[in-house]
C-alpha positions in Angstrom: -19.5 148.0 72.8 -16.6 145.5 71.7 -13.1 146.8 72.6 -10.6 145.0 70.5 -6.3 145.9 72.0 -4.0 145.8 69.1 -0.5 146.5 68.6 -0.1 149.6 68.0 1.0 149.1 64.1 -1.2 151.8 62.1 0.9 155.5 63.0 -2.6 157.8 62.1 -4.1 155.9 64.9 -1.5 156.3 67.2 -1.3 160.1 66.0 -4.8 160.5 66.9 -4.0 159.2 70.5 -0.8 161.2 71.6 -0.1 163.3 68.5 -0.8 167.1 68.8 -3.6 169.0 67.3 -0.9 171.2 65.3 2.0 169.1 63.3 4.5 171.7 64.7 3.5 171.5 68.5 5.8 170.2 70.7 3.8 167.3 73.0 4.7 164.6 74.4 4.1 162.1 71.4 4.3 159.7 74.3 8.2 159.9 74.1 9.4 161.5 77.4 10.1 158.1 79.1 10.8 156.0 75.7 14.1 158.0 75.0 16.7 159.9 76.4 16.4 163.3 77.9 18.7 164.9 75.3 17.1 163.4 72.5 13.7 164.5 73.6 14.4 167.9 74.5 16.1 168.1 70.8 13.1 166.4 68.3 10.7 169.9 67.7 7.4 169.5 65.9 7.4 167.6 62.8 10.4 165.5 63.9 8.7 164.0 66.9 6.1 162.5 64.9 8.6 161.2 62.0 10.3 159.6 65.0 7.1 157.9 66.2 6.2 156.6 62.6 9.6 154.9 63.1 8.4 153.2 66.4 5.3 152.3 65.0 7.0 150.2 61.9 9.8 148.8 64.3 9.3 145.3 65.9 8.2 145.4 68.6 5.5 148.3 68.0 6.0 151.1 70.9 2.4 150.0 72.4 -1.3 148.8 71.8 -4.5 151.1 70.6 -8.3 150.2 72.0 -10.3 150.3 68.8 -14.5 150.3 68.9 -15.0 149.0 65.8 -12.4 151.2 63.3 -11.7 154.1 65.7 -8.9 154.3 68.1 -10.1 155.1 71.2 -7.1 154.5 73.3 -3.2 154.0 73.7 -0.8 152.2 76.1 2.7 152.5 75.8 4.8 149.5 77.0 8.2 148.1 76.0 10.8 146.1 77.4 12.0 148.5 80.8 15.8 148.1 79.2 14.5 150.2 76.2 13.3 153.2 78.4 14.1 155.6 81.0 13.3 153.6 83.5 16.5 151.5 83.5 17.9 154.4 84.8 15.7 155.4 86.9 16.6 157.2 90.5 13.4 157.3 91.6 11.6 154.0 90.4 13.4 151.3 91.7 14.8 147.9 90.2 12.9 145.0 92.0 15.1 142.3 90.6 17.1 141.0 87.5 14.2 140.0 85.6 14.3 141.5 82.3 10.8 143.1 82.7 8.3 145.3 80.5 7.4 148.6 81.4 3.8 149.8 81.3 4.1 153.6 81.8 1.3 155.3 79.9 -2.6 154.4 79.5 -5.0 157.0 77.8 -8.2 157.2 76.4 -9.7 159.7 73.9 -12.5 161.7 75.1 -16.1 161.0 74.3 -15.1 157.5 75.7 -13.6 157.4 79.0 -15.9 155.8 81.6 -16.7 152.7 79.0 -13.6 150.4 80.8 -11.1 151.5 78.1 -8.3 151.7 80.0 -9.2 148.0 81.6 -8.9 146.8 78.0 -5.7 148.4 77.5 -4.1 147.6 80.5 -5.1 144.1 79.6 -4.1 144.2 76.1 -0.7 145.8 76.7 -0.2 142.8 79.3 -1.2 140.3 76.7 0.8 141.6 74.0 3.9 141.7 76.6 3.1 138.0 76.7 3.1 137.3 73.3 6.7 138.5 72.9 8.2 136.3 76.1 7.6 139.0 78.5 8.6 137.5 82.4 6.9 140.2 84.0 5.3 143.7 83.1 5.7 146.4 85.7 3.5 150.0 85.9 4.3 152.9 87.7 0.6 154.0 88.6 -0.6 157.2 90.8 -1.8 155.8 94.0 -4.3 158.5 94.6 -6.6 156.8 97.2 -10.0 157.7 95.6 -8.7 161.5 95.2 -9.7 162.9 92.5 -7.0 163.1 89.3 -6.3 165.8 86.5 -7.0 164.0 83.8 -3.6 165.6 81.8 -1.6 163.6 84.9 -3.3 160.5 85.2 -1.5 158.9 82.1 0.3 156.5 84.3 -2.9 155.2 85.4 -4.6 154.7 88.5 -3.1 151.8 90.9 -7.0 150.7 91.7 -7.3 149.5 87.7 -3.8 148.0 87.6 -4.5 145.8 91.0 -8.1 144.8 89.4 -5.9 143.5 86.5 -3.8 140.8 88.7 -0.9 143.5 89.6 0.8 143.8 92.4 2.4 146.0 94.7 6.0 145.7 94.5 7.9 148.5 95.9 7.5 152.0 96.5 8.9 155.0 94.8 9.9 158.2 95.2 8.7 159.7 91.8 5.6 161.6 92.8 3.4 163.2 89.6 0.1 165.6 90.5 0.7 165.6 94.0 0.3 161.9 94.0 3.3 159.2 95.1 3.6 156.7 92.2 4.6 152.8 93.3 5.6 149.7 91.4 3.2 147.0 91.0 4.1 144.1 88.5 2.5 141.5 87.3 4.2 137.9 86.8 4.0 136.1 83.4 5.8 132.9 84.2 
């Protein structure tokens, strides 16, 4: 199997990744740390996913997809930290200055987890944070110790997988998801 990361361009794709089974159902659309609280809470159904199809024709495109072959098989969200929740943030800290990306969600489609997806996209997303002048990408990963994860909470991805990709530990957190603390690791792209 040949994984291939792309900008995530193509909005059925990128539906088929973090859109709902039902075009009125209120998920995530991987939204909750791209805008503000208030906006959020107020996009219902249909309107969540017009506002994605926005993202995905904006430059630069909200994230990458993992395709084998012509199917999406999985989605990371990263973006410049100043365009997300996370320049806010009370509980993930600021490190420094530097005008970082923010890698915040990694998720693979069933039927193909255990393949080395989420390496790929992890890899991609870094890659494509390159490509646009990125000085460093920063994830907020679950540092579960080898526990085991619900797999509905592990979309910040697992700190193991972000370390085997060159990142490093920063600075702790106090943003805790599944029972599990979250810390900062970045990696540096200068």
């Amino acid at each position: 199997m040949s994984i291939d990361v792309r900008p995530a361009t193509v909005f059925d794709d990128v539906r088929a990744l973090v859109g709902p089974k039902r075009p009125d159902a209120n998920v995530c659309w991987c939204l909750s740390y791209r805008i503000p609280s208030k906006l959020n809470n107020e996009l219902r159904g249909p309107a969540r996913g017009e506002y994605v199809a926005g993202l995905v024709r904006a430059d630069p495109p909200p994230g990458v997809l993992a395709y084998d072959g012509d199917e999406a098989v999985g989605w990371a969200a990263v973006a410049p930290r100043a365009d997300t929740s996370f320049a806010t943030s009370r509980k993930i800290p600021h490190v420094d200055d530097l005008p970082v990306w923010s890698l915040w969600c990694v998720r693979v489609r069933p039927g193909h987890r255990g393949q080395g997806i989420s390496h790929a996209l992890i890899d991609g997303a870094v890659e494509f944070a390159r490509s646009r002048e990125a000085p460093a990408v920063e994830a907020y990963p679950l540092d579960n110790r080898g526990a085991k994860v619900d797999l509905t909470m592990a979309y910040p991805g697992l700190r193991k997988n972000f370390e085997a990709a060159g990142f490093e530990f920063a600075a702790e957190t106090t943003s805790v998801l599944a029972g599990f603390p979250r810390v900062l690791l970045r990696i540096d792209l200068r």
